[in-house]
C-alpha positions as CSV (number, residue, x, y, z in Angstrom):
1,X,0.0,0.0,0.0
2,X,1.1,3.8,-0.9
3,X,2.2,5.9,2.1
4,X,-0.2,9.0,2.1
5,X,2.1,11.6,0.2
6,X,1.8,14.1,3.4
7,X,2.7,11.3,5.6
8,X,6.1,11.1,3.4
9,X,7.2,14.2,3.5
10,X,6.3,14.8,6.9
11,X,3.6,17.7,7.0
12,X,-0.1,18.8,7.4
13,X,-2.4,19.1,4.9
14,X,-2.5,22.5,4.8
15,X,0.6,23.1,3.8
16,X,1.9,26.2,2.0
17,X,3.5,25.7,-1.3
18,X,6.4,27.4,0.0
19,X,6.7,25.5,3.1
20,X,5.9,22.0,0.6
21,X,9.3,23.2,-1.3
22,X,11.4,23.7,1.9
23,X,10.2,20.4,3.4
24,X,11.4,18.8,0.5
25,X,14.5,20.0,-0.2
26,X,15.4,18.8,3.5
27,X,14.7,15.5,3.0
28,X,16.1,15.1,-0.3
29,X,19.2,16.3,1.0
30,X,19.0,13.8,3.7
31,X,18.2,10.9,1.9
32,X,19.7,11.6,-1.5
33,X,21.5,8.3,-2.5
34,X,25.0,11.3,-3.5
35,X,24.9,12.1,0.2
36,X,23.3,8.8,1.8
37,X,24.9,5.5,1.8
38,X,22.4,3.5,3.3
39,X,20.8,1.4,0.6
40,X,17.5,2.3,1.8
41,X,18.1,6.2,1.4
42,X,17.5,5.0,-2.6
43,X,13.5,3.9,-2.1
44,X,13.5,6.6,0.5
45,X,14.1,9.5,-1.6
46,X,12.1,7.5,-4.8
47,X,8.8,7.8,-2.5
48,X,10.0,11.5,-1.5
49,X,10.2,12.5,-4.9
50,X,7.1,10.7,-5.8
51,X,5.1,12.4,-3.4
52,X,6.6,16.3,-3.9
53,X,5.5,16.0,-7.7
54,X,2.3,15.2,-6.9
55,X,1.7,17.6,-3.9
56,X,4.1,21.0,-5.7
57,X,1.4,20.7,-8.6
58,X,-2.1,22.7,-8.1
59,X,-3.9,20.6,-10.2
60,X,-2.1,16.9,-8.9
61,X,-2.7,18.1,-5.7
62,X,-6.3,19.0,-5.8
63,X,-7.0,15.6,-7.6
64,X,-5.1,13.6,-4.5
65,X,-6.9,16.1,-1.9
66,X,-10.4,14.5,-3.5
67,X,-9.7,11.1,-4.2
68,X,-6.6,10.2,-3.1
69,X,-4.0,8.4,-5.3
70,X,-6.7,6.9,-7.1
71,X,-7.5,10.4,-8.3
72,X,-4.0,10.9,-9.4
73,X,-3.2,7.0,-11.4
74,X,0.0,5.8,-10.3
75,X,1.3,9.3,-8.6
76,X,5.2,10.2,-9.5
77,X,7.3,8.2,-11.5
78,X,9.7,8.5,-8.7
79,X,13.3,9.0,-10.0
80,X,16.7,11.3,-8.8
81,X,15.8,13.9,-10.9
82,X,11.9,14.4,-10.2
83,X,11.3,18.3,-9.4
84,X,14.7,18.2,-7.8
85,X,17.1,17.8,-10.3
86,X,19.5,15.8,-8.7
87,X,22.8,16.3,-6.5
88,X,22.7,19.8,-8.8
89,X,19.9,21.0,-6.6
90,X,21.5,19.9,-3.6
91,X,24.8,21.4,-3.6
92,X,22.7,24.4,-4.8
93,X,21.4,24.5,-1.5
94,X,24.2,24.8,0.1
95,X,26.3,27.0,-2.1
96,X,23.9,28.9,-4.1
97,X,23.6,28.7,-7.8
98,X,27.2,27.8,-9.4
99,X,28.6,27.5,-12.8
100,X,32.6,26.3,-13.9
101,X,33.2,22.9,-12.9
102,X,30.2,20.4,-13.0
103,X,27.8,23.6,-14.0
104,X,24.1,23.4,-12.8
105,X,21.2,25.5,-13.7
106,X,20.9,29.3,-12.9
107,X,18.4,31.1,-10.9
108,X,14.9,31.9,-12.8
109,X,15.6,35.5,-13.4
110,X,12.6,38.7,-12.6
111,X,9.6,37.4,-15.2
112,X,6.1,36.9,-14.7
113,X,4.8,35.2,-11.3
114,X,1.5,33.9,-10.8
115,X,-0.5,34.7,-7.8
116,X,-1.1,33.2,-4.6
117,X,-3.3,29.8,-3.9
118,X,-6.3,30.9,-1.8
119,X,-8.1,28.2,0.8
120,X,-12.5,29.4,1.4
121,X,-13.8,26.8,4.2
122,X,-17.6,26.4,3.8
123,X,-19.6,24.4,6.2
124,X,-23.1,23.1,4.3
125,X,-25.8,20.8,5.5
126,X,-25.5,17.2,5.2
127,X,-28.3,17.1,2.2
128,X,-27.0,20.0,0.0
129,X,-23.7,17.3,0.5
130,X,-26.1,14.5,-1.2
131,X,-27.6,16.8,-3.9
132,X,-25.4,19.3,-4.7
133,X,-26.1,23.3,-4.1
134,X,-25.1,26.4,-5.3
135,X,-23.6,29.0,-2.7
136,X,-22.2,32.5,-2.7
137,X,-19.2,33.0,-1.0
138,X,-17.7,36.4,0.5
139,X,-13.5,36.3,0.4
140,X,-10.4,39.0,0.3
141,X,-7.7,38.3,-2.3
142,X,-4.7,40.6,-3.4
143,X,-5.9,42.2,-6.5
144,X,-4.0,43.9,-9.3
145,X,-4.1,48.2,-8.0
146,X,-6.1,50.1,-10.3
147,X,-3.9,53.6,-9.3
148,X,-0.9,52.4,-10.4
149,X,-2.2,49.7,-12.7
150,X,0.4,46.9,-10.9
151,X,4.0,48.6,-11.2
152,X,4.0,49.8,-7.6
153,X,5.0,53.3,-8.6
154,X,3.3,56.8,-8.1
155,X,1.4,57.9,-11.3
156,X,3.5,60.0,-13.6
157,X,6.6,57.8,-12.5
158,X,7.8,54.8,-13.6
159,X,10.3,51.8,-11.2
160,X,14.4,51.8,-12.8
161,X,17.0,49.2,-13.1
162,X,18.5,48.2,-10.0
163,X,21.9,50.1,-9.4
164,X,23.4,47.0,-7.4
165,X,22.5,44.2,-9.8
166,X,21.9,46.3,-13.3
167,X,18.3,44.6,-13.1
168,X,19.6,40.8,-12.8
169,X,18.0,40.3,-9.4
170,X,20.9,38.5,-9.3
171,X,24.6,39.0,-7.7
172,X,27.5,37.0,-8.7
173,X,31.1,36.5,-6.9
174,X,33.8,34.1,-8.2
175,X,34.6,31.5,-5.8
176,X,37.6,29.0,-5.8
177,X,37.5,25.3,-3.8
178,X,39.0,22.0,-4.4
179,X,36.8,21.5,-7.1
180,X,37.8,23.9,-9.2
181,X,36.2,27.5,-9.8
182,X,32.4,28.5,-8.9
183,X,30.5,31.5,-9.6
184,X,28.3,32.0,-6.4
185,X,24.8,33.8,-7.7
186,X,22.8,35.1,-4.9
187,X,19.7,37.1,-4.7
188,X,20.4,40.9,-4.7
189,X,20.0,42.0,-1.6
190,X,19.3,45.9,-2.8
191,X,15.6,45.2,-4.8
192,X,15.1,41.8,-3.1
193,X,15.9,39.8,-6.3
194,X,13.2,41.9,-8.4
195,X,15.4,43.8,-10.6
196,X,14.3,47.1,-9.8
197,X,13.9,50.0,-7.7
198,X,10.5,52.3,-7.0
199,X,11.5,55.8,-6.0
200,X,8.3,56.7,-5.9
201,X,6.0,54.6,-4.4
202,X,2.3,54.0,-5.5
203,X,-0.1,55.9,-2.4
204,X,-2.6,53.2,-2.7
205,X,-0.7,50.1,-2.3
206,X,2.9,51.6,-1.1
207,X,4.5,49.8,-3.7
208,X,3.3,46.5,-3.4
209,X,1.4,46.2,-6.6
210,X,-1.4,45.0,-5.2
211,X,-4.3,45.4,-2.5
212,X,-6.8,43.1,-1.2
213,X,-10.4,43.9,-1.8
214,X,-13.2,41.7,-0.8
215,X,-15.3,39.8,-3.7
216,X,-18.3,37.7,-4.1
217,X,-18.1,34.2,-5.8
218,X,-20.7,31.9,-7.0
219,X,-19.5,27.9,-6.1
220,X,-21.4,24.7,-8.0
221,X,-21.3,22.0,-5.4
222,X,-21.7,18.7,-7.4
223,X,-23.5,15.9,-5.9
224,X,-21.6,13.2,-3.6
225,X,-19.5,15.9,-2.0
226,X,-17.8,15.1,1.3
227,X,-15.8,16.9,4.3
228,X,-12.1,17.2,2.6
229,X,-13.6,18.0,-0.7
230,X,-12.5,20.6,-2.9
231,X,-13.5,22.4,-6.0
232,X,-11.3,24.8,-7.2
233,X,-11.7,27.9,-9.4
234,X,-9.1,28.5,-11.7
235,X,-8.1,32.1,-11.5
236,X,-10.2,33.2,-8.6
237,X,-7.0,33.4,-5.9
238,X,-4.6,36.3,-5.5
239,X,-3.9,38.5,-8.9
240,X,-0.5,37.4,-10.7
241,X,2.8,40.0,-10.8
242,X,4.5,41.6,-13.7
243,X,1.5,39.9,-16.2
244,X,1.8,36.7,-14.5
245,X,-1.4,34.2,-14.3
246,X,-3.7,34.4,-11.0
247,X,-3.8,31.8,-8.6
248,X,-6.6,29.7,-8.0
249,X,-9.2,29.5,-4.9
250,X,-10.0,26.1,-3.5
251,X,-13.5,25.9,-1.3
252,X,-12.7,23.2,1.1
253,X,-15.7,21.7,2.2
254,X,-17.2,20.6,5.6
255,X,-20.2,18.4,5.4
256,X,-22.5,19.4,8.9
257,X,-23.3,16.4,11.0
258,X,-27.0,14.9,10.2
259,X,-29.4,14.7,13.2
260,X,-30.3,10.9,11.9
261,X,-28.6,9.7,9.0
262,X,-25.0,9.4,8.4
263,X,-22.3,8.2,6.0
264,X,-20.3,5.3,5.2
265,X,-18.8,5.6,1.6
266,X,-21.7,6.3,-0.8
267,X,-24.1,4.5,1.5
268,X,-26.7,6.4,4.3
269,X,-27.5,4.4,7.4
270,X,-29.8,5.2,9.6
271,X,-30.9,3.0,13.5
272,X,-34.6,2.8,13.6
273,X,-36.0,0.9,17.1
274,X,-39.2,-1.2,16.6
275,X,-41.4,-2.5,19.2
276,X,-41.2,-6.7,20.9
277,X,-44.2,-7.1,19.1
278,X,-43.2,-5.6,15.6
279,X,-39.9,-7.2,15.7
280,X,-41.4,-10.8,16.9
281,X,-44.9,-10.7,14.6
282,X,-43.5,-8.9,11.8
283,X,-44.9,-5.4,10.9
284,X,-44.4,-2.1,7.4
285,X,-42.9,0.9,8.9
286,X,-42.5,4.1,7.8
287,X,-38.3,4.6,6.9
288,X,-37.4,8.1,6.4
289,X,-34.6,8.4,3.8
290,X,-32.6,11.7,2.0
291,X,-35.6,11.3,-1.0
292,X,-38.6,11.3,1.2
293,X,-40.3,8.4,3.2
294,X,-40.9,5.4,2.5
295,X,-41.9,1.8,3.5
296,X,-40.0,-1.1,4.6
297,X,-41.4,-4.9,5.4
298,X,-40.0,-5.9,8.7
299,X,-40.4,-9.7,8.7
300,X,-42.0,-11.8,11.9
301,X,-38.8,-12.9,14.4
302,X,-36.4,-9.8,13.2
303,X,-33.5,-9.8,15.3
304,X,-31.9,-6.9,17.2
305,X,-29.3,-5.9,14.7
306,X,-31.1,-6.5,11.5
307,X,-30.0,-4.4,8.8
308,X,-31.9,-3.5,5.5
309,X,-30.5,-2.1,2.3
310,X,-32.7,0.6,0.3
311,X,-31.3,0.0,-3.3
312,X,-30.1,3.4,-4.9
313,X,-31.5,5.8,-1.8
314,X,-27.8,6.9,-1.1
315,X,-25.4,9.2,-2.2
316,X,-25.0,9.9,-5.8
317,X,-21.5,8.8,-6.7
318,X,-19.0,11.3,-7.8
319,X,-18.7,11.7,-11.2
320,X,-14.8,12.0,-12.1
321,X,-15.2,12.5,-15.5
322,X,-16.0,15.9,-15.3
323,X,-18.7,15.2,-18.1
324,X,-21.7,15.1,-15.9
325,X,-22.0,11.9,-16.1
326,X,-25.0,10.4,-14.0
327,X,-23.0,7.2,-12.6
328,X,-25.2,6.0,-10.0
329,X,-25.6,5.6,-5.9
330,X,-25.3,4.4,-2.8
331,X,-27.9,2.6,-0.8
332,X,-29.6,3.1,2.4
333,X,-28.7,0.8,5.3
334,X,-31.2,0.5,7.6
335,X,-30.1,-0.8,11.3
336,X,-33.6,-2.1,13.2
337,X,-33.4,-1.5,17.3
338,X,-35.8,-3.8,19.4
339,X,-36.9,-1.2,22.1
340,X,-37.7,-3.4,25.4
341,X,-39.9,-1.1,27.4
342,X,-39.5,0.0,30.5
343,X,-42.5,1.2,31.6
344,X,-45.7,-1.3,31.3
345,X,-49.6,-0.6,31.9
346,X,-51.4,-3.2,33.9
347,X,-52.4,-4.5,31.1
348,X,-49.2,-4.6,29.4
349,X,-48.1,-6.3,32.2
350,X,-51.0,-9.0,32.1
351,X,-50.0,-9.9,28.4
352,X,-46.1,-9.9,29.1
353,X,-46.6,-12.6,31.9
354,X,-49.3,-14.9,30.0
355,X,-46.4,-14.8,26.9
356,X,-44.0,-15.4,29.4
357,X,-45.9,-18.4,30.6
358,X,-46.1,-19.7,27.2
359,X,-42.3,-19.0,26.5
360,X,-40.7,-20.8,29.9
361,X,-37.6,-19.6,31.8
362,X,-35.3,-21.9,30.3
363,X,-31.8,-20.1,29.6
364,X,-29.6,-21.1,26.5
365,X,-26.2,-20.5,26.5
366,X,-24.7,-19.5,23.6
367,X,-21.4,-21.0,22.0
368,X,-19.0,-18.6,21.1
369,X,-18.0,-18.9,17.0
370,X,-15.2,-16.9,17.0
371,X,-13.7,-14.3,14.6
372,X,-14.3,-17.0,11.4
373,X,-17.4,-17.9,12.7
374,X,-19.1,-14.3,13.1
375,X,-17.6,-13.2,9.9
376,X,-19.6,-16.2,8.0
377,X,-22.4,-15.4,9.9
378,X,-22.3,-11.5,8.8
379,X,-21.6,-12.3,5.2
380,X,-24.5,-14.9,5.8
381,X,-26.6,-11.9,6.5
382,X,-25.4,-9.6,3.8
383,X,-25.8,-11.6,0.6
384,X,-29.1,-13.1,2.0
């Protein structure tokens, strides 16, 4: 069986992207089989690296946050150079971006960056989770600012070229070690990697490019919903920098406990208590279901524990096809409860004691059957 991918790399499933990437790069350069002799450190870092290209990607992720690594086929391919790129990467870590002797790969320079993931928690009733709803969510995101129009600078000006890097974002010093030559390419510490400098900075958002104003959103709940589940909407997070993409919001829903019914996979079960005489002469009751009522046949001599399916009065099943696709339900388990009372009339009592009469006292013990035998005796029960 597949470890659960935040179980691998060690963090909640809430994790920031950021926090995802820095998680990651510490294991891998714990485990990674250039550093790590122990034979195991090679599977180690394979599951690692698995579970970081499933969990860095928006779209991978939401698919395992839904249906786990079904909803994602076989997950990573695994591998020493999945979103890592090797001991590269690693000594990259350590010494910064490097070029000369065994060159690696150089720092993504000032371009385009999309905007922040947002996370919307919605709490709805247990039946809009069977039948799906539509709600209107309230949320604040960073938006593009409409005074500057997203350069950060005051109207009338414009940002320059930083004077410590030239506009790189990047600084370079020449390093020598044992290996041979390095060039060292840190972040420029003057303009914070960005490449520039705002003299005058925009009023409204002080240079940051963007401010956060609340919006209204309408969200399509699909049938067959459940806590954990969520729907994203592409483009609805925080607004993107420099003419980069927006992120996206995900509405991470909580299904509200049901004052009868609850949920086991796509099935609804619900305890009903009958009566001694219902339960010993056999009786149609009345079954309350997500649909509307209706009738079941309790059959004379039902034993405490009983339990009824209701074909198709479930949950719908997801549809993963995105197409719409009706694919069926659940069913309804119904669990039968023989009430003994504890209160009798007279008269009650009068007919208790004349059945009693008829019954005896006699007490049989049971024999006990066991783990094998009470698992025949259940599947006895469920395929009839």
């Amino acid at each position: 069986m597949k470890r659960d991918y935040y179980e691998v790399l060690e963090v909640s499933r809430t994790v920031t992207k950021d926090d995802l990437k820095k998680q990651y790069r510490r294991l891998a350069r714990q485990y990674h089989p250039d550093v790590n002799p122990d034979p195991a450190a090679v599977e180690r870092f394979k599951e690692i690296s698995e579970a970081y290209e499933v969990l860095s990607d928006d779209d991978k992720r939401a698919a395992y946050d839904r249906f786990g690594h079904a909803g994602v086929g076989n997950g990573g391919q695994g591998g020493f150079e999945q979103g890592f790129g090797g001991f590269a990467d690693i000594f990259e870590e350590f010494f910064g971006t490097f070029s000369g002797a065994g060159a690696g790969r150089g720092r993504r320079r000032r371009g385009p960056r999309k905007g922040a993931d947002l996370r919307y928690d919605l709490t709805i009733a247990f039946e809009e989770a069977i039948f799906g709803v539509e709600r209107e969510i309230e949320y604040r995101r960073p938006e593009t600012c409409t005074v500057c129009g997203g350069n950060g600078a005051e109207p009338g000006t414009k940002p320059i070229a930083c004077t410590t890097c030239g506009g790189s974002g990047e600084v370079r010093r020449v390093q020598q070690s044992i290996l041979g030559q390095f060039v060292n390419v840190a972040t420029c510490s003057t303009c914070g990697g960005t490449g520039e400098l705002i003299p005058n900075v925009c009023h409204e958002c002080n240079g940051r490019k963007l401010v956060e104003r609340t919006v209204t959103k309408k969200v399509k709940i699909p049938p067959g919903v459940d806590s954990e589940t969520q729907i994203r909407l592409t483009g609805e997070g925080g607004a993107g920098l420099d003419g980069g993409p927006a992120g996206n919001l995900f509405v991470v829903l909580n299904v509200a406990p049901h004052e009868y019914f609850q949920r086991r996979g796509d099935d609804i079960t619900l305890v009903l208590q009958v009566n001694v005489a219902q339960a010993a002469l056999g009786d149609e009751i009345a079954v309350p279901t997500v649909d509307g009522e209706t009738t079941l046949q309790v059959p004379a001599g039902t034993q405490p524990g009983k339990e009824f399916r209701l074909r198709g009065l479930g949950v719908p099943k997801l549809d993963r096809s995105g197409r719409g696709a009706n694919v069926g339900r659940g069913d309804q388990l119904v669990l039968l409860q023989v009430a003994v009372p504890k209160h009798l009339t007279p008269e009650q009592r009068e007919l208790f004691q004349q059945l009693s009469r008829t019954l005896g006292k006699e007490v049989v013990p049971q024999k006990d059957k066991g783990l094998f035998g009470q698992l025949k005796d259940a599947l006895g029960d469920l395929f009839g």
